[in-house]
N, C-alpha and C positions, 0 to 999 in steps of 0.2 A: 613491789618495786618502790623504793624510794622516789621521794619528790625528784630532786635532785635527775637521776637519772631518768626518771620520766621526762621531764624537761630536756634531757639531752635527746634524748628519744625522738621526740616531739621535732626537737631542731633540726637533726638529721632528715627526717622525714622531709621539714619543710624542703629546707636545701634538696631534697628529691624531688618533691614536686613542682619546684621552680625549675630543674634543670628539664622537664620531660617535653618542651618544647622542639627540645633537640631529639629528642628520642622517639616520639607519640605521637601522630599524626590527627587525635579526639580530641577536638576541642573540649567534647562532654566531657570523655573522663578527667581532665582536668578539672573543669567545674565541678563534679561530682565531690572529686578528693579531699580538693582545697576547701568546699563547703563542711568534709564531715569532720577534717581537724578543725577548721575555726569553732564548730559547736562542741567538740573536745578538751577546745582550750580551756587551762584554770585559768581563775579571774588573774591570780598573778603573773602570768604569763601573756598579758597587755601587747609587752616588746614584740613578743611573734605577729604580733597583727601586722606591725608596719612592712614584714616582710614581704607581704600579701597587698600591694597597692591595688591590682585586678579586684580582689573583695571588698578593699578599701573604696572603688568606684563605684561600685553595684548596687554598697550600702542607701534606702530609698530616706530622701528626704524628709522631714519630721513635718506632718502638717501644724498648720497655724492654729492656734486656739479658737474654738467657735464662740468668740467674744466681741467686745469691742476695743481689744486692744490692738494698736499699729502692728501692719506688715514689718517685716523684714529692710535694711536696709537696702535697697538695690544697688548693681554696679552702675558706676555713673561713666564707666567705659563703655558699660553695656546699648546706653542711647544712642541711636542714631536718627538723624531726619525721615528714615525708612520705619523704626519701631526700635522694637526691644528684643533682646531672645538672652535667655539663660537655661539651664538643665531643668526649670520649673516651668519656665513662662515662654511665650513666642505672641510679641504684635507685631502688627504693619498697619501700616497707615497709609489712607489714602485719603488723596483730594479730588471730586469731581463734578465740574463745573458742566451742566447741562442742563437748559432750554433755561435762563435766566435762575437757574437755583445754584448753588455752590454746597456742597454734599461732604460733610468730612467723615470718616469711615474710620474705625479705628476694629481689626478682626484681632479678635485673641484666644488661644488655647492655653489649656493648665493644666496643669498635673494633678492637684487638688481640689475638691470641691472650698476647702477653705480661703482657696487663694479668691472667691469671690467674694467680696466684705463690704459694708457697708461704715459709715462712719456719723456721728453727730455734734453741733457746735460744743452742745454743753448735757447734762442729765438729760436722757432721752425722754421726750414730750413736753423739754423745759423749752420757754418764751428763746432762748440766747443764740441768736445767730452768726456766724463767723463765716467769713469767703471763701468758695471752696479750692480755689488757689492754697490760702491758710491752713485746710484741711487736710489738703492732699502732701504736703509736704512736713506736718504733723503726725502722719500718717504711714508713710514712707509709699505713698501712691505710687505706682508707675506709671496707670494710666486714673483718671478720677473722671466725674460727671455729677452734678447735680441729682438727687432725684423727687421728690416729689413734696418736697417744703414742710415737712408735716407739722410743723408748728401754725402755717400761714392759715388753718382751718378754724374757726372764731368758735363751730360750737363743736368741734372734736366729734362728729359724726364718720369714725373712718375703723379701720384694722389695722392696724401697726406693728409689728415685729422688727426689731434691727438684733440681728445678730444672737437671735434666741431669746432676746430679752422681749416678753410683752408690754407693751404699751400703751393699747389699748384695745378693746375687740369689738368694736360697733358695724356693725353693717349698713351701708350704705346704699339704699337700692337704685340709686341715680347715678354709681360711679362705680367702675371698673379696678380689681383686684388683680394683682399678683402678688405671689408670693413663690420665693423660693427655699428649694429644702436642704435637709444634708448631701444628696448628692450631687448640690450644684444643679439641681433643673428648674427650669422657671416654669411654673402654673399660671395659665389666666383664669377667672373668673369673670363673665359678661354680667356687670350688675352687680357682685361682691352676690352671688348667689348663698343662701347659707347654707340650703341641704345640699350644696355642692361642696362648698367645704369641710362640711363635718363628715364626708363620705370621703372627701380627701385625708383628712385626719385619722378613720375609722382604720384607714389601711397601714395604717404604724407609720407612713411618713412624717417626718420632724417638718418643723415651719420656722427657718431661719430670718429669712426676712420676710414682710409682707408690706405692700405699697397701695392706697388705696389713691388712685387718681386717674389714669387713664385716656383716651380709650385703652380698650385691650386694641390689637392691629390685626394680627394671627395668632390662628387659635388651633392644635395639632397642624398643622401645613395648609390651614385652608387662610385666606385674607377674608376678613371680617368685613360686612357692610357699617358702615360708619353713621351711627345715629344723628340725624342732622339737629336735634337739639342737645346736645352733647354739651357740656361745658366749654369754656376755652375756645371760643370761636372758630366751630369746628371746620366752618367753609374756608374762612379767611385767610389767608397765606402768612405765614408769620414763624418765624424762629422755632423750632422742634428738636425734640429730645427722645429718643428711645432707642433701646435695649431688646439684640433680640437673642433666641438660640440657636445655634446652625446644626449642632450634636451635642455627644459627650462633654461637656466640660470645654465646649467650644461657643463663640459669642461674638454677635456684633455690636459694637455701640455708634451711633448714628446722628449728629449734628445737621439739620438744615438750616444753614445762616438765613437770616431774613433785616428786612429793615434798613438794609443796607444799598451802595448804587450797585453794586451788584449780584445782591442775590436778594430776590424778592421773598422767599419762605413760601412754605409749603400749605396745602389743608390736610388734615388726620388721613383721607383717603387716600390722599396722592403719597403718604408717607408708610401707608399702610401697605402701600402696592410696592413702593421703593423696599420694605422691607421685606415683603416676598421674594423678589427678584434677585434678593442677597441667601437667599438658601434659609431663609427662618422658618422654623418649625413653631416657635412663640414667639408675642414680639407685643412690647408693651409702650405704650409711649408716658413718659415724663414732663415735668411739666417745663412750660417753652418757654417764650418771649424773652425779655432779659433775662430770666433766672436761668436761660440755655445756656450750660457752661461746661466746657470740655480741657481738661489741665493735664499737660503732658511734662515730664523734666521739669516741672514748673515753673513752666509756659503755658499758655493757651494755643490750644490746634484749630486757633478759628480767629478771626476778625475783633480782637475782642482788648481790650487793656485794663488793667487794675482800677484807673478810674472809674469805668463803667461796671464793673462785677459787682453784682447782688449779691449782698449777706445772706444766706439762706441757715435755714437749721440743719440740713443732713445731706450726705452724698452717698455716692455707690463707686468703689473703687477695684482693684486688681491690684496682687501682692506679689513678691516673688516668696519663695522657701528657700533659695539659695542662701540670700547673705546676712548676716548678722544682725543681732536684735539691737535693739536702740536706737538712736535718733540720729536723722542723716548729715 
């Protein structure tokens, strides 16, 4: 058979299996049909795609590079005072204000492990810090956070990964480890244990990011006794930052304002119990006080102004896959 009349062939056909709506009551066999001519099709025969919009929807989203280059542009229809939602992403946001803490809540699902990303001011493990305000919209963040300053450590005693890239691999036996993998799951470590990492390692999972600061909060579904000489003023009530998992490729990221007239801030314990109470399965906290910083649309989803924000070295952010590469 000639090209040529293959291609008419071809057409015919489609034009059939477009009209069997009227004719067919199988959803499947449609799906079926329509799937075994598009893997049929020659490459020059592109035009028959667009007859096929149904295929055209189905087709999955390309994930993001496991790097540290910017998300996706987001829609900027897509924002509301409620959250975000696109065919990649779904936030919502909440505010709550209870027994003198003020709580901001921010739950997100993704479609991809790569939509969880991390980001840094300047070469990773360099001195250069930038706002993560700056970042996030550099970035093309939807939602962003602070996370664990890694520059701000004088003698680099930590574990470091952003985004597959090593940093540095030092253990830490005074301070609490996460790290997360290619599938988007967060690991705690109590202690930056080592034969618990290299037995996490042993099992072929990859190590995307790793954050050595701490506490861990929960640990598989349990909430963690909280070391009362812990770093960071473990009793004291003050400004809080962490990250936790609820499932699959599901997350909460968690703000307790402090410092302020009203909301006094929390201690590690009482954030560790908030984090349970949210469906976390791990749950790590970040580091607090000013350097707490949560940027949405870029804005701040907390008490907070440009003035007062800390330059920090690194964030942890949320991308979409839906919309276009380059800068917003």
């Amino acid at each position: 058979m000639t090209r040529t009349a293959r291609l008419f062939c071809l057409l015919f056909a489609a034009l059939f299996v477009l009209s069997l709506p009227l004719l067919v009551p199988s959803g499947a066999l449609l799906d079926e049909e329509r799937n075994r001519m598009l893997e049929e099709l020659p490459e020059e025969s592109g035009w028959l795609y667009w007859l096929m919009p149904a295929a055209r929807a189905e087709a999955p989203l390309a994930p993001l590079p496991m790097d540290l280059s910017p998300g996706r542009v987001p829609d900027q229809q897509a924002f509301t005072e409620a959250g975000y939602s696109d065919s990649s992403i779904t936030l919502s946001l909440e505010t709550l204000d209870k027994d003198h803490v003020v709580w901001r809540i921010a739950r997100i699902t993704v479609s991809d492990p790569s939509q969880l990303r991390t980001a840094t001011a300047g070469k990773p493990g360099s001195n250069k810090l930038a706002l993560i305000s700056s970042m996030a919209q550099k970035n093309n963040a939807i939602i962003a956070i602070n996370a664990n300053y890694l520059s701000n450590d004088p003698v680099k005693t930590s574990f470091e990964y952003r985004m597959g890239e090593k940093i540095r691999t030092k253990y830490n036996s005074k301070k609490d480890l996460l790290i997360t993998d290619e599938l988007g799951d967060l690991h705690v470590f109590v202690k930056s244990q080592k034969d618990e990492v290299e037995a996490f390692q042993a099992t072929g999972r990859q190590i995307i990011n790793a954050f050595t600061f701490g506490p861990a909060l929960v640990k598989d579904g349990q909430v963690l006794a909280m070391d009362p000489d812990y770093g960071y003023n473990p009793k004291g009530r003050e400004p809080r930052m962490a990250i936790g998992q609820t499932g699959p490729l599901s997350y909460v990221l968690v703000l307790a304002e402090g410092r302020t007239k009203d909301s006094q801030g929390v201690t590690h314990q009482e954030l560790a119990d908030f984090m349970l109470s949210l469906g976390c399965t791990q749950a790590f906290n970040f580091d607090g006080g000013n350097s707490a910083t949560m940027v949405y649309n870029g804005g701040y989803y907390q008490q907070k102004s440009r003035n007062n924000e800390r330059a920090q070295s690194d964030m942890l952010y949320f991308a979409t896959l839906a919309g276009p590469e380059g800068n917003p």
